[in-house]
Every structure is written in structure tokens, then in C-alpha cells.
Biotite code that builds the C-alpha atoms (Angstrom):
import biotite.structure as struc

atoms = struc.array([
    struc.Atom([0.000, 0.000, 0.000], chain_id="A", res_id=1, res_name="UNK", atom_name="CA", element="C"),
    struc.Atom([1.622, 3.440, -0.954], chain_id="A", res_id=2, res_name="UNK", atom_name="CA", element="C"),
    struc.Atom([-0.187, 5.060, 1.942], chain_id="A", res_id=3, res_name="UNK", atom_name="CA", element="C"),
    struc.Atom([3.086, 4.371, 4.068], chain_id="A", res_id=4, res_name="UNK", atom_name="CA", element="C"),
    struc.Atom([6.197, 6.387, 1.952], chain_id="A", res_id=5, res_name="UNK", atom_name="CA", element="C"),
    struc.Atom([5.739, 9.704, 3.503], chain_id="A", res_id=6, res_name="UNK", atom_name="CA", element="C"),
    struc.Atom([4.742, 8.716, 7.212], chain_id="A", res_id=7, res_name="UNK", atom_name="CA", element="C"),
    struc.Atom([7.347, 5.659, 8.365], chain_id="A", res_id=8, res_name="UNK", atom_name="CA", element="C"),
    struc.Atom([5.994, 6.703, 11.611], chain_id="A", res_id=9, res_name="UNK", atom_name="CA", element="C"),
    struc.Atom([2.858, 4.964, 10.681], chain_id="A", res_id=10, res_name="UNK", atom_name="CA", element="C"),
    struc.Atom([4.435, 1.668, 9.328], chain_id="A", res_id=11, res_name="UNK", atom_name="CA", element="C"),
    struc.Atom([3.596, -0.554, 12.442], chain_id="A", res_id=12, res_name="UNK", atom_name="CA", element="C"),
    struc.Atom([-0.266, -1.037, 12.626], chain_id="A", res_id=13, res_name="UNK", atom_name="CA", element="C"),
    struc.Atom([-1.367, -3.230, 15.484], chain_id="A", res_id=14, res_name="UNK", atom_name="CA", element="C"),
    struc.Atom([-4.895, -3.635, 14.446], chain_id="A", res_id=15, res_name="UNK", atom_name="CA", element="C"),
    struc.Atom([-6.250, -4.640, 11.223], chain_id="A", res_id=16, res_name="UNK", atom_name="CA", element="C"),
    struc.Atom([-9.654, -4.572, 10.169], chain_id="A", res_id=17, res_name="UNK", atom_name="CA", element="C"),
    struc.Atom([-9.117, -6.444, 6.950], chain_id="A", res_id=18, res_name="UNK", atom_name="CA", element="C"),
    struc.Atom([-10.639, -5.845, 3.410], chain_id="A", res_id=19, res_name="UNK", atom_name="CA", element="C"),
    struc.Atom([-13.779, -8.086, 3.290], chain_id="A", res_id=20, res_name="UNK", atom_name="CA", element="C"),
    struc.Atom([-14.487, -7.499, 6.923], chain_id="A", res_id=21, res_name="UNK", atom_name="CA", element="C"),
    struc.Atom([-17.507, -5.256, 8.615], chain_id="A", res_id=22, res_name="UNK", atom_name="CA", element="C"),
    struc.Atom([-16.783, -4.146, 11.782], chain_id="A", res_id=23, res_name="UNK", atom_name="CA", element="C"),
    struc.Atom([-19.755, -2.467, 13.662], chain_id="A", res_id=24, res_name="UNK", atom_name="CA", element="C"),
    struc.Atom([-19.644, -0.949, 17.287], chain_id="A", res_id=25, res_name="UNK", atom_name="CA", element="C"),
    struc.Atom([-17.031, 1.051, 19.221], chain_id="A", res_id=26, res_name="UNK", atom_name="CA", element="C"),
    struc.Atom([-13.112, 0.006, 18.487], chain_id="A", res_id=27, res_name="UNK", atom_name="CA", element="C"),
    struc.Atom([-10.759, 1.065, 20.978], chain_id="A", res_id=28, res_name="UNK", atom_name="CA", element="C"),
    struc.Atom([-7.224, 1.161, 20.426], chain_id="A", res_id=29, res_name="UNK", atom_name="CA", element="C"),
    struc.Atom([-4.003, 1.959, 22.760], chain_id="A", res_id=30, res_name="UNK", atom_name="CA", element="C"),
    struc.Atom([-2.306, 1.394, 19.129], chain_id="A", res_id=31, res_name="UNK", atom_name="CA", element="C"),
    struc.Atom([-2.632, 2.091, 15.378], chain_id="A", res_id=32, res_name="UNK", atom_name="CA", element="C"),
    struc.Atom([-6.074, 0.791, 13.592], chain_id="A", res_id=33, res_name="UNK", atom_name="CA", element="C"),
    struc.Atom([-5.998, 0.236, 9.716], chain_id="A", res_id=34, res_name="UNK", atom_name="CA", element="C"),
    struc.Atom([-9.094, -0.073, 8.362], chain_id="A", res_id=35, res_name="UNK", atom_name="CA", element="C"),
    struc.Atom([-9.387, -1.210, 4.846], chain_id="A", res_id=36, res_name="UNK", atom_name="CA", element="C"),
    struc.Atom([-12.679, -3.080, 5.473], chain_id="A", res_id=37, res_name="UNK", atom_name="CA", element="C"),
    struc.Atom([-15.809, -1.141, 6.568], chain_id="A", res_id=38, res_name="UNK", atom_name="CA", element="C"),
    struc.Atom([-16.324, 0.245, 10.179], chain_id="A", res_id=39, res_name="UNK", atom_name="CA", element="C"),
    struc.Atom([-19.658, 1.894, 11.622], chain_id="A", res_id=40, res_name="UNK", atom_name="CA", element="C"),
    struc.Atom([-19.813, 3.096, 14.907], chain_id="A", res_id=41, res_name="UNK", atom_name="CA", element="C"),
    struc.Atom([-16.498, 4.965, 16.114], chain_id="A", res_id=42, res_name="UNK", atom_name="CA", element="C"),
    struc.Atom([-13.172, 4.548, 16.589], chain_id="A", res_id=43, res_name="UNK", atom_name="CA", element="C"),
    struc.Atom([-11.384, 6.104, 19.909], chain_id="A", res_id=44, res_name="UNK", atom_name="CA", element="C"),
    struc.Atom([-7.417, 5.463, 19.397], chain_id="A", res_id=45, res_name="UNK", atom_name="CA", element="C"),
    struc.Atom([-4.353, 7.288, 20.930], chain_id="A", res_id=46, res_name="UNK", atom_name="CA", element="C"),
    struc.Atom([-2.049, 5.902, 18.486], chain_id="A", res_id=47, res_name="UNK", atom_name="CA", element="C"),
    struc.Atom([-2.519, 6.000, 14.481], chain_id="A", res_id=48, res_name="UNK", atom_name="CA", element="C"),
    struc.Atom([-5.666, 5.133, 12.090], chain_id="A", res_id=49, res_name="UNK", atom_name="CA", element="C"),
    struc.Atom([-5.371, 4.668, 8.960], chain_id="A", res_id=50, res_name="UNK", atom_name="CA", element="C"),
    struc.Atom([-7.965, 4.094, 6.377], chain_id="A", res_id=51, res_name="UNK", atom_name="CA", element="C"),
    struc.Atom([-6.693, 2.097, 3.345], chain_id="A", res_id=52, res_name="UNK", atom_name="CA", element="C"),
    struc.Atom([-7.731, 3.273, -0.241], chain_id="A", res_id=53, res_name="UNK", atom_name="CA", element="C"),
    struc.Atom([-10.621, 0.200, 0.471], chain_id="A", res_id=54, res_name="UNK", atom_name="CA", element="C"),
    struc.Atom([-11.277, 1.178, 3.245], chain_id="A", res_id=55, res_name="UNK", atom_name="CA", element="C"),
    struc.Atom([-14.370, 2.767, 4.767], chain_id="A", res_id=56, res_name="UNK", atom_name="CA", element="C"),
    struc.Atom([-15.407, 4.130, 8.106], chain_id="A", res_id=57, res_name="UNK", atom_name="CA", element="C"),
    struc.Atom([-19.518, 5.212, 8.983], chain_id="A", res_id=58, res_name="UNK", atom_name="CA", element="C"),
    struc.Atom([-17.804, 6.660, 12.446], chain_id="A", res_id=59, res_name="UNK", atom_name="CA", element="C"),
    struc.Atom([-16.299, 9.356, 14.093], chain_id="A", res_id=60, res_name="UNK", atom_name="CA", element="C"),
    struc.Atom([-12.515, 9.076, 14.715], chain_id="A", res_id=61, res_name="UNK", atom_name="CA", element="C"),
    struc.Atom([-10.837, 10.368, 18.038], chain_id="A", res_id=62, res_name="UNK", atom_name="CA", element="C"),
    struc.Atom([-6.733, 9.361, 17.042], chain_id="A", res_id=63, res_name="UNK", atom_name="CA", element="C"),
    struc.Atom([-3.251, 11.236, 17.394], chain_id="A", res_id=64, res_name="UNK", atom_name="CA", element="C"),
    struc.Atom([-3.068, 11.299, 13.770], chain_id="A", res_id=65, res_name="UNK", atom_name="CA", element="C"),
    struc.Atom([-5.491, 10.235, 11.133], chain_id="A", res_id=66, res_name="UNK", atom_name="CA", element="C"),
    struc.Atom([-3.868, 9.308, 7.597], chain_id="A", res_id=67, res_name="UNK", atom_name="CA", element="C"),
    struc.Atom([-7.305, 9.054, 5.139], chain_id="A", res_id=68, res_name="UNK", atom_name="CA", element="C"),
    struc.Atom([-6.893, 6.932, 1.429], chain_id="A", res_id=69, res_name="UNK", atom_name="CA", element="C"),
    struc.Atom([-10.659, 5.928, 1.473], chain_id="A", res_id=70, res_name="UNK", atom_name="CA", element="C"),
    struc.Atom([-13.921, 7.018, 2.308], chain_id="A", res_id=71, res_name="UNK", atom_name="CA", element="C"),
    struc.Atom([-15.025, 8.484, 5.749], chain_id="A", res_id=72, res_name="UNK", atom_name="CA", element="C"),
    struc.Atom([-18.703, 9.641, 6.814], chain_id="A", res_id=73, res_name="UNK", atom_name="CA", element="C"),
    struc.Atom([-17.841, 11.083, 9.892], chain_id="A", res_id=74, res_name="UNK", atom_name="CA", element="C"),
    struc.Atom([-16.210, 13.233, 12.204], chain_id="A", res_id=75, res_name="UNK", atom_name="CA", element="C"),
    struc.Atom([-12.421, 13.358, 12.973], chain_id="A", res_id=76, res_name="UNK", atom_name="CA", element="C"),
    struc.Atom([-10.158, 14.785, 15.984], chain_id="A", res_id=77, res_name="UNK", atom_name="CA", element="C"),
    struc.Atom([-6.622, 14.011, 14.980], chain_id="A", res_id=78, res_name="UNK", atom_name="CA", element="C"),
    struc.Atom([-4.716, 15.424, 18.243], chain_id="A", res_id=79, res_name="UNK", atom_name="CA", element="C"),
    struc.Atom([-1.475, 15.549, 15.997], chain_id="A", res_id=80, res_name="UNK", atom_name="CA", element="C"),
    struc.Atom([-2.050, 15.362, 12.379], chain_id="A", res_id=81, res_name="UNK", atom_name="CA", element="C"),
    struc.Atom([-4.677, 14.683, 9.845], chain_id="A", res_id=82, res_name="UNK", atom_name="CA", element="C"),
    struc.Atom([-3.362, 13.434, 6.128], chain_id="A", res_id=83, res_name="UNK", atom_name="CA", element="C"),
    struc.Atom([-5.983, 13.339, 3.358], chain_id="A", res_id=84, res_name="UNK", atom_name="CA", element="C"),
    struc.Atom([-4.091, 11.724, 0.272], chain_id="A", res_id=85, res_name="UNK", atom_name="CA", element="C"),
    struc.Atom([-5.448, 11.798, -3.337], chain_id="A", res_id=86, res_name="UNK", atom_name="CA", element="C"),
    struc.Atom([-8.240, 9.114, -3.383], chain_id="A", res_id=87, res_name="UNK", atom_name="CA", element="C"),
    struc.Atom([-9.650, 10.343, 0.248], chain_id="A", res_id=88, res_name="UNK", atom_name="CA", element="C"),
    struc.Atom([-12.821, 11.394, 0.840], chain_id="A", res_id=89, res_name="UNK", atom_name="CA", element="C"),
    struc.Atom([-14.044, 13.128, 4.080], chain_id="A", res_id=90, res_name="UNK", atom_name="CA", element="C"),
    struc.Atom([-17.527, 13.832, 4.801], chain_id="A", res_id=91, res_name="UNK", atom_name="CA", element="C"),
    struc.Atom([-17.423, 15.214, 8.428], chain_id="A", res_id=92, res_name="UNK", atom_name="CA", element="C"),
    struc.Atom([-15.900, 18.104, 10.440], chain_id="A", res_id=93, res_name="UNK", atom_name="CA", element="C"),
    struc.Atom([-12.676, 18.239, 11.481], chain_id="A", res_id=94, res_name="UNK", atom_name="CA", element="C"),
    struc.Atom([-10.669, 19.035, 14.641], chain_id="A", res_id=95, res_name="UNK", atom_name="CA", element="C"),
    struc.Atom([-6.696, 18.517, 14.237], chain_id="A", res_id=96, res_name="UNK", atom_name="CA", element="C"),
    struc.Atom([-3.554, 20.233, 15.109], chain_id="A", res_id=97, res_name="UNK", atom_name="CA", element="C"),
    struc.Atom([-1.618, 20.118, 11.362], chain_id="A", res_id=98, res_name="UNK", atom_name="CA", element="C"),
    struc.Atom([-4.073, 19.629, 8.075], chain_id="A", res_id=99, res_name="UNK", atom_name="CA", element="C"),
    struc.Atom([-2.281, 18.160, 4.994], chain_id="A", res_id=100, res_name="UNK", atom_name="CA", element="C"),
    struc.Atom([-4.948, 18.010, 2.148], chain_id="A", res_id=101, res_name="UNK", atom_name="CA", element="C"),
    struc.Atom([-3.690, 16.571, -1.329], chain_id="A", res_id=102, res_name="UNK", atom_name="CA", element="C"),
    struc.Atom([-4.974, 17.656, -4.575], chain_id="A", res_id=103, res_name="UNK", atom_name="CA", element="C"),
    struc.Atom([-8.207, 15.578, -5.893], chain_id="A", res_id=104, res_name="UNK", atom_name="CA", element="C"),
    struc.Atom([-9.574, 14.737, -2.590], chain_id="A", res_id=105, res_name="UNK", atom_name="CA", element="C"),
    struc.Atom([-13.218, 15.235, -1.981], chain_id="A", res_id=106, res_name="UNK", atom_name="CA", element="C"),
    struc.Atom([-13.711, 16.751, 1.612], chain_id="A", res_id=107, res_name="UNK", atom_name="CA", element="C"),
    struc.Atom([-17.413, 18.423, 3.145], chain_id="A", res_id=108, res_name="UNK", atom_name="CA", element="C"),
    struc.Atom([-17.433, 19.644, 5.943], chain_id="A", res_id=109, res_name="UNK", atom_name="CA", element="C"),
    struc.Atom([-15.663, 22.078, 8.737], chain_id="A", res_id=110, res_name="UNK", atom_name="CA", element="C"),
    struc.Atom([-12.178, 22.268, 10.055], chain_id="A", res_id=111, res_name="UNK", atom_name="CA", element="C"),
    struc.Atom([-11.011, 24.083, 13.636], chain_id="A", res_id=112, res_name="UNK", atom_name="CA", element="C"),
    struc.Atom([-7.038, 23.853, 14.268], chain_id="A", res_id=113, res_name="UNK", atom_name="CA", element="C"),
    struc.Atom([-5.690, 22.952, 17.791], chain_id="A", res_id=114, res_name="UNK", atom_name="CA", element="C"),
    struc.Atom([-3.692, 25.271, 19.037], chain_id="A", res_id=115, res_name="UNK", atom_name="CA", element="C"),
    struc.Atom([-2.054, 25.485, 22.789], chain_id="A", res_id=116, res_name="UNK", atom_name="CA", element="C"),
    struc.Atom([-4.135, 28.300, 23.257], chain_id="A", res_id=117, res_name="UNK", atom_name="CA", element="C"),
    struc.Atom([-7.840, 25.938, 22.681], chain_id="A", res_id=118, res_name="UNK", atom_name="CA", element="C"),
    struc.Atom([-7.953, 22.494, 22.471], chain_id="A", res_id=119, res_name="UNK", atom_name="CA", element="C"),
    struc.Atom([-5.636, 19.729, 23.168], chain_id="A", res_id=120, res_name="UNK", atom_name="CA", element="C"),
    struc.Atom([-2.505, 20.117, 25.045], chain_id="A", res_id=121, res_name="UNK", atom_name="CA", element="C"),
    struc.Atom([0.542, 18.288, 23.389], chain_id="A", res_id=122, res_name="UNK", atom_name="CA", element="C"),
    struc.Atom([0.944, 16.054, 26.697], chain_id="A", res_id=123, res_name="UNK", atom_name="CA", element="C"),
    struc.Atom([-2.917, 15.323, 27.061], chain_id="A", res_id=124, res_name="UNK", atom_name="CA", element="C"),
    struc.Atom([-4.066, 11.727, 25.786], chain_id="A", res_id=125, res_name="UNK", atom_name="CA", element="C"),
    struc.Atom([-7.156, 11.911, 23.299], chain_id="A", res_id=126, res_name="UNK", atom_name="CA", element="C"),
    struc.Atom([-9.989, 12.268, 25.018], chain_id="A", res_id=127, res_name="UNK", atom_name="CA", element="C"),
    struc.Atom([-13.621, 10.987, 25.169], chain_id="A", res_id=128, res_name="UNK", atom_name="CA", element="C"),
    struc.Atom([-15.504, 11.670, 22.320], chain_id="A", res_id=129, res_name="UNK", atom_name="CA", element="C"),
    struc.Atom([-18.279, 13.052, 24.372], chain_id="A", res_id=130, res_name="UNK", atom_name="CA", element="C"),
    struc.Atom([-15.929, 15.611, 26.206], chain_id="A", res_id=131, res_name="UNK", atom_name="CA", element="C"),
    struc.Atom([-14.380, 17.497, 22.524], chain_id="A", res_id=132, res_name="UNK", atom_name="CA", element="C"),
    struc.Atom([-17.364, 18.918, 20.382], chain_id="A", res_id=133, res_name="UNK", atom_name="CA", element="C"),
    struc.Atom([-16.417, 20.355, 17.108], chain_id="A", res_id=134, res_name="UNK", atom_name="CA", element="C"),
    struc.Atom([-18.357, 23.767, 17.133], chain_id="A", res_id=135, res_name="UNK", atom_name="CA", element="C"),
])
């Protein structure tokens, strides 16, 4: 998958959620999530998701960084960094402290930057997805 040249950081993904597989409910991850099957529900990680170029989430996404090749109907805090590459699409709002959009990609919705000033600190862990409301 070409998703990985740019971000080596991202290159060790303890969960898969394979390509052929429907995952439906809350996943919960101390560690990176790839998703290049379908998810619905949402996805609460303090390491790394990743969404394949097959990949799908129906969910909102509460990560350190969020690296998009696929389709997601939802909303995203990405404490860190949020990467939309060519074939992403993003239907949602997002909350994230660095935005790299790529030409081609199809995003909808709202973004608000986290700053020191609002938002996450850089030592706080992600938090609920109840407590962090994208206004």
C-alpha cells in the first residue's frame, strides 16, 4: 500500500480490520487501527488510524493522527495530524492540530485547528468523544 512512503511513523499497525471485513460498534485502540474493510460506529485510538484506499469508516474518529486513502462519513479529531491523500474522501468536520490536504480529494465539511491556546494540550491523551465537540 503506498499510503506508508511519507509517514514511516505509521508503518507498524497493530490492528487490522481487513478488506472483506464489517466491523460495527465502538473500536478502541491503545495502538494504530488500519481499516481497509468497513467500520460503523467509532473509533477512539491514541495511536494512528489509517484508512486504506478500500477502506471505509460510517464513524467518528478520536486518534493522534489520522492518515485518510478511502472514504469516511464522519467526524475526525486528529490530536497531531490529519493526512488526506489523493483518493480520500471526508464527509465530516474536522478538529486537528496540522491539516495536509492533497490535490483531488473530496472533503465536506468544517475544520477548527488545535492550538495550545484551545484544544488539546501536546501532553494530554485523546480524550472521550463526548468531552471534545467540534463547534
Amino acid at each position: 500500500m503506498g499510503l506508508f512512503k511519507k509517514s514511516p511513523d505509521m508503518s507498524r499497525l497493530d490492528t487490522l480490520v481487513g478488506n472483506g471485513t464489517i466491523f460495527e460498534g465502538n473500536l478502541t485502540s491503545k495502538e494504530s487501527i488500519c481499516v481497509e474493510g468497513i467500520v460503523r460506529g467509532k473509533i477512539v485510538c491514541e495511536g494512528n488510524v489509517v484508512v486504506g484506499e478500500k477502506g471505509r469508516v460510517d464513524a467518528d474518529i478520536f486518534a493522534d493522527t489520522v492518515l485518510i486513502g478511502g472514504e469516511v462519513n464522519g467526524n475526525i479529531v486528529a490530536k497531531t495530524k490529519l493526512e488526506i491523500t489523493t483518493n480520500g474522501k471526508l464527509r465530516g468536520d474536522i478538529k486537528t492540530g496540522s491539516l495536509i490536504i492533497s490535490e483531488g480529494v473530496i472533503f465536506e465539511g468544517r475544520c477548527q485547528m488545535i492550538t495550545e491556546d484551545r484544544g488539546l494540550k501536546n501532553n494530554q491523551p485523546v480524550a472521550d468523544p463526548d468531552d471534545i465537540r467540534i463547534q
